[in-house]
N, C-alpha and C positions, 0 to 999 in steps of 0.2 A: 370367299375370295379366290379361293384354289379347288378346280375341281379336273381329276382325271380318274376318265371313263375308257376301262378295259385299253390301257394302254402298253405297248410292248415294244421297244426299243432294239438293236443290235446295230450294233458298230462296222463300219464298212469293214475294219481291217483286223478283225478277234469276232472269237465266238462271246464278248462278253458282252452283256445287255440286261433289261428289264424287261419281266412277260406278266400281262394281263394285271397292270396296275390298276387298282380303285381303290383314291383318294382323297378325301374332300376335307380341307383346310378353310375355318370360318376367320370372316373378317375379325382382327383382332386377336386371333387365336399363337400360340408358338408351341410347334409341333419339331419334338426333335423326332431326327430319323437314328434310327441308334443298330447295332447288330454287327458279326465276323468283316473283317476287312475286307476288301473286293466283292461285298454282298450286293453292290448297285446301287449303296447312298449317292454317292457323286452323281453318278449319272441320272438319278430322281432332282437333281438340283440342277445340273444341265438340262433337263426336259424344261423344267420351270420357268427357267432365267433364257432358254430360246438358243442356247448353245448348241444345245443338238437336237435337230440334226446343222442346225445353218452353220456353224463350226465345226461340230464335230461329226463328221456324216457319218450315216446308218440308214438304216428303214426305219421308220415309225408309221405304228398305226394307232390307231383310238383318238380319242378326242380330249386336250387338254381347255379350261377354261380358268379366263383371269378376268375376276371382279364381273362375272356372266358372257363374255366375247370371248368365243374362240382363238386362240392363241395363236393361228397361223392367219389370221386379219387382223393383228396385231403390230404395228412395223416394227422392227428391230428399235428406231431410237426411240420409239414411246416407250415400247417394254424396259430398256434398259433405262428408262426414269419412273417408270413403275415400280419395277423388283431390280431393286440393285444387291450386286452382288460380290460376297468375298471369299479369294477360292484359298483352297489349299496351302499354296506356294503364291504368298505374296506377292512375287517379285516379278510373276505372269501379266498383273495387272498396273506395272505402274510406266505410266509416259513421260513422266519428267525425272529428274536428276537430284532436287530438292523439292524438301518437304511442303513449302508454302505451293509452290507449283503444283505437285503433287494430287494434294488435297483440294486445289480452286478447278486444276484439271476439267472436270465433268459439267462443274459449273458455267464456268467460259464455253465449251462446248455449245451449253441451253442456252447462250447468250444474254446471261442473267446480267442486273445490272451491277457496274463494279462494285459501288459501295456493299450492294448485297451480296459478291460472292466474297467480298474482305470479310464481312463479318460472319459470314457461316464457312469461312478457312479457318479464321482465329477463334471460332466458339469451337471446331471439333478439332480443335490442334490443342485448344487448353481443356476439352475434356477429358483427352487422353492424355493428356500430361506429357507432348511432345512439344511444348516450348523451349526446349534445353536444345534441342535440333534444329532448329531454324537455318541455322548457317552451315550444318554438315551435309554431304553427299550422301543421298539415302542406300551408297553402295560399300558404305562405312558402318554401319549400322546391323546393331546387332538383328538377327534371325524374330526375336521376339518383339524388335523395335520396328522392323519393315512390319510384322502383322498390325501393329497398330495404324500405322501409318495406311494399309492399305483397308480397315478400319475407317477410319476419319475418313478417306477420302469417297466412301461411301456415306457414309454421316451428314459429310455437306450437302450431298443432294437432298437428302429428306426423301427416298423413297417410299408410296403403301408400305410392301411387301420386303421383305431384308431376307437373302440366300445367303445363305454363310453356312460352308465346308468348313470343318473342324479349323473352327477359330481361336479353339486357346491352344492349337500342338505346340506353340514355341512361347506360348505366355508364363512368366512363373505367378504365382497364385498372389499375388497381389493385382499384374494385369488380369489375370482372369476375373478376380472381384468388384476389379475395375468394368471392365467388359458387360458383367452380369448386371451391378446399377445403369449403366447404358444402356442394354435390353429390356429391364427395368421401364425405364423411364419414355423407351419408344413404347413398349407395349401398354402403358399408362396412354399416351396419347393416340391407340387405337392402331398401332403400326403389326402387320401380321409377319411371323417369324417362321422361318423354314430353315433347323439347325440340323446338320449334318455332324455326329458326333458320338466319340468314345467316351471321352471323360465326362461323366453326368455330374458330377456332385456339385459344378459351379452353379450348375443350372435349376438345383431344387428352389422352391419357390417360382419358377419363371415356367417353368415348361408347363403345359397343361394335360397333352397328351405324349407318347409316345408310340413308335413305329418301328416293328422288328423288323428287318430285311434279309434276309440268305439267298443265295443262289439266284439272285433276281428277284424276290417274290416275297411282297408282302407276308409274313404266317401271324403275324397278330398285334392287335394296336391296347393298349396299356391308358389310364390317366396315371394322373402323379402320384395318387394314393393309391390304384392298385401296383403301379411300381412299386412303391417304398413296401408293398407288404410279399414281395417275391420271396421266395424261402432264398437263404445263400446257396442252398444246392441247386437249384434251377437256375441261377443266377449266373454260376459257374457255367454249370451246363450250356448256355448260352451264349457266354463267352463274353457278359455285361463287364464293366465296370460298378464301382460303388456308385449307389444311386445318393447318398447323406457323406459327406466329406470324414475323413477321421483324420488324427493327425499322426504325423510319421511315428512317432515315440521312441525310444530308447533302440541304439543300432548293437546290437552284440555284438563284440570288438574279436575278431581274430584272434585269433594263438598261434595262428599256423605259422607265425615269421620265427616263433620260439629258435634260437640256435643257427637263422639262416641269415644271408646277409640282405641288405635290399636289394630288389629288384631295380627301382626305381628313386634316388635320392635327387632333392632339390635344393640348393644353397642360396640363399638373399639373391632371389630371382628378378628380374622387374625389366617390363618392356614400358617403350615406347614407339605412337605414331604419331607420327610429322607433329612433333616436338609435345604429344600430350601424355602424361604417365596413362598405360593401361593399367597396370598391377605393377607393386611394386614389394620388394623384401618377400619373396614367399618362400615357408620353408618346409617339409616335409619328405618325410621316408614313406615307401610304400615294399611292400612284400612279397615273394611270391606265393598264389593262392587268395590274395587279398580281393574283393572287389568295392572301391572305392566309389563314391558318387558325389558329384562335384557341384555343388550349390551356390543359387545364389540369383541376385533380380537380374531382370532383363537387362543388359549392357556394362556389366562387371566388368568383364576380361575373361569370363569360361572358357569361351571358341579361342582368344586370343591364348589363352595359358596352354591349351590343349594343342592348338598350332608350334608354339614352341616348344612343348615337351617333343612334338613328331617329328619335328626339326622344319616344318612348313615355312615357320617365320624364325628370325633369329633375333635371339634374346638383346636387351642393351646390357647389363650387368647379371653377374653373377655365377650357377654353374648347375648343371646337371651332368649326375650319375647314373649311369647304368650298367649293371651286374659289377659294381664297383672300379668302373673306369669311367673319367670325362671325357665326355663323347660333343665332337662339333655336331650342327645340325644333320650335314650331309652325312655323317655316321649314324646319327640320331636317327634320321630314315627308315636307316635299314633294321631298326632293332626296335621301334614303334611304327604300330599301326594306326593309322586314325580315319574316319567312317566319320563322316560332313555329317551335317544334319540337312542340308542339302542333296540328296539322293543323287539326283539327277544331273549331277554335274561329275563323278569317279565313275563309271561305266564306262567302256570303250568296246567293249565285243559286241557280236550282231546275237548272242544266245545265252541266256542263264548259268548253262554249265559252262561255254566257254569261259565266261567272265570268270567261274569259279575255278576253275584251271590256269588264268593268266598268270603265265611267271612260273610258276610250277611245273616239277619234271613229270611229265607221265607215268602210269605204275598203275597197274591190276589195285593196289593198296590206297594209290593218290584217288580211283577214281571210285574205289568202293566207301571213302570218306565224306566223297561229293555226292553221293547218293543219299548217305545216308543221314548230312545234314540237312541237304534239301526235304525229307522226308519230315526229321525232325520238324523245321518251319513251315510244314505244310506247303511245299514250293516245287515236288516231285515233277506236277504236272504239267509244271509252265519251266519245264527244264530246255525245250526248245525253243521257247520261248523269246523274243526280244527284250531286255531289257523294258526301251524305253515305253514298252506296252504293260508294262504292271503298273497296279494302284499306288498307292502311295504308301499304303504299310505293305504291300507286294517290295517295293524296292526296299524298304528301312528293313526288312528282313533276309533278303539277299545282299545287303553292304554289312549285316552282319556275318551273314556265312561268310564273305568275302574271307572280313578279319578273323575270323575262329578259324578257317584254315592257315591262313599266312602264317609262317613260321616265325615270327617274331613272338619274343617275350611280353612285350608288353603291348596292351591291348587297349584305345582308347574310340570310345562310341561319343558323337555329339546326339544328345537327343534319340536314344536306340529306342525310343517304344511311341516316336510321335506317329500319329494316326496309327496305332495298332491298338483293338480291341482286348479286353480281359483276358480273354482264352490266347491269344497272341501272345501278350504282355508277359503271362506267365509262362509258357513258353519260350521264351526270350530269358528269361530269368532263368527258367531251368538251363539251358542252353550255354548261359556266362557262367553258371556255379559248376557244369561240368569242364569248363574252359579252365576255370580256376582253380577245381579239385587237380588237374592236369599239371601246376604250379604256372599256368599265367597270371601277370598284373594286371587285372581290370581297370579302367577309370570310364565313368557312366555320366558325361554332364547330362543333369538329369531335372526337371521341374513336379518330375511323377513319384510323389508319394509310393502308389500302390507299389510301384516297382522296387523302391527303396527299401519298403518295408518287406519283399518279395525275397532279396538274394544278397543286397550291400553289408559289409559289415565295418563300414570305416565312410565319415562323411567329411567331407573340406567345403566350407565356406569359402569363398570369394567374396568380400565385401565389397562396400562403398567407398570405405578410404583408402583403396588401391593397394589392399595386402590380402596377402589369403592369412586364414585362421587353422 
């Protein structure tokens, strides 16, 4: 179905690209691409789905093929109802406003008939279990709720071929289980799969083969069974994720608050939006040195709790402490940090390091700090760097440097390890436990086990009935 011959890639505007790809993907088959962040997954899924170069320009040479025809006599609207595709950052691909729209989208485009694009709107709006959204603005909507949504609205089409860039980074593992019967169920009716992805362990039983990537360049492809039998020291090495799921288990609870006051206290908290409870009555102390990790299904109120502890949004009842004074939002600012799970929206400087300086007083001390984090996240190199030219675990790793510098006490990450690789992820983890040895308050909303299990020693649910636990 997929075949590329001695293909190599590079981007008009960075040295970064793919060199002398050969890859052949059989009808019906689902190959994830797996390997370090910025190794050139994405852009093996941009070659596939025709985005680059006709989007994303660069030089390409070698020869891509889809289902035996060259891929550049291909036109763009067949390809794109060929191999449909779902990228990274949801919110890139959607044209309407609401959800039914949304998801008919592509369909009305092929000028399908109405009744048929009604009922393949309402079969992939109830496989995903976004009927409870019907009537919300998709710009209300939680991070893991737009992935589904942008999900579905590939689903209606029915494409062969399905491109999908790490699709569960904002799912908690219910959606992801969900996700996995769906791919299930397409590759049961002969549908071929090209998965761009860190986290494996949703995907045992579905994947067939795998595809290492670094530096551009294939180093070696895997089945599922010689996956599963990697030793964990190469595994590391590599910088893999679990390939077999485990579960978080027991979180070792801190001692470190013994004698100190909180950092971070919360009194029968509870917001609302245009007139619906988000969360309500939440109550909790946190510490300094603690790092907390904030749980819980897709569209709780995590970002929304995490937003009013930063002072982002403000509370309808209740109170927050900090260093044992209540502090209004606009105080609350300045004494919390908070890092979106959205990257790409807190950046404002044209360079890496600037960004890492904003706000900050300059100092031989201030800048041998910024060196030395960038080094730690592997980020030294692309210190001149632009911004909005890094990967997607490029940026989730410079919004954490960001906050590990800022002088604030308390320290809160939405999502700090989506799209980063195992050897990343720990990394990250090393990173917050020395943040926290330092006596900052962590808080990690988080869907990632490995991470949890990595560096948290204190967890909060967020439920369904609008309280935290």
């Amino acid at each position: 179905m997929i075949q590329m011959k001695e293909v190599s890639f590079q981007y008009a505007d960075s040295s970064e690209g793919v060199s002398a790809i050969n890859l052949t993907v059989a009808d019906g088959e689902c190959v994830v691409l797996t390997g370090p962040s910025g190794g050139g997954k994405t852009t093996l899924t941009r070659l596939i789905n025709g985005l680059a170069p006709s989007y994303y320009t660069g030089t390409l040479t070698g020869d891509i093929f889809l289902d035996g025809k060259p891929l550049s006599q291909i036109p763009q609207s067949e390809l794109v109802r060929q191999a449909g595709s779902v990228f990274q950052d949801p919110k890139s691909q959607f044209f309407s406003s609401e959800l039914a729209g949304e998801v008919a989208f592509a369909c009305e485009n092929y000028g399908l008939p109405a009744e048929e694009i009604r009922k393949r709107t309402d079969h992939a709006i109830a496989a995903f279990s976004l009927s409870g959204f019907r009537t919300q603005n998709l710009d209300t909507l939680s991070s893991g709720e737009k992935q589904k949504v942008a999900i579905a609205s590939v689903y209606a089409l029915r494409p062969g071929i399905y491109v999908c860039d790490e699709p569960t980074s904002n799912l908690d593992k219910k959606g992801a289980e969900q996700l996995a019967l769906i791919l299930k169920k397409l590759k049961a009716e002969g549908c071929t799969l090209v998965i761009a992805e860190h986290r494996l362990a949703w995907l045992h039983g579905i994947a067939d083969r795998f595809v290492y990537i670094r530096d551009g360049k294939i180093l070696w492809e895997k089945s599922a069974k010689e996956m599963d039998e990697i030793p964990a020291k190469q595994r590391k090495a590599d910088g893999l994720r679990e390939v077999i799921g485990s579960e978080a288990g027991s979180i070792p609870f801190s001692e470190s608050h013994i004698n100190h006051t909180p950092s971070l206290c919360v009194n029968d908290l509870s917001f609302r939006r245009k007139q619906k409870n988000v969360f309500c009555d939440v109550n909790f102390s946190l510490y300094p040195g603690q790092i907390t990790a904030i749980t819980g299904h897709n569209g709780v109120g995590k970002t929304s709790l995490a937003l009013v502890l930063s002072g982002l949004r403000k509370e309808s009842s209740g109170q927050i402490m900090i260093g044992g004074k209540k502090l209004r939002p606009a105080e609350r600012c300045k004494q919390v940090w908070y890092s979106s799970n959205d990257t790409g929206t807190q950046f404002f400087t044209n360079s890496v390091t600037e960004e890492l300086l904003l706000h900050q007083e300059r100092s031989d001390k201030r800048l041998e700090r910024t060196r030395s984090i960038l080094k730690q996240l592997g980020l030294y190199s692309y210190k001149d760097a632009h911004p909005a030219s890094l990967s997607g675990g490029q940026k989730q790793r410079l919004s954490i440097a960001c906050g590990i510098l800022s002088d604030r006490p308390v320290l809160v990450f939405d999502e700090p390890t989506s799209g980063l690789d195992g050897g990343n992820m720990e990394i990250v983890a090393m990173v917050l436990k020395e943040a926290a040895s330092l006596g900052k308050t962590i808080l990690a909303i988080t869907h990632d086990d490995e991470l949890i299990r990595c560096c948290c020693n204190h967890i909060i649910e967020v439920n369904n009935s609008c309280a935290g636990d």
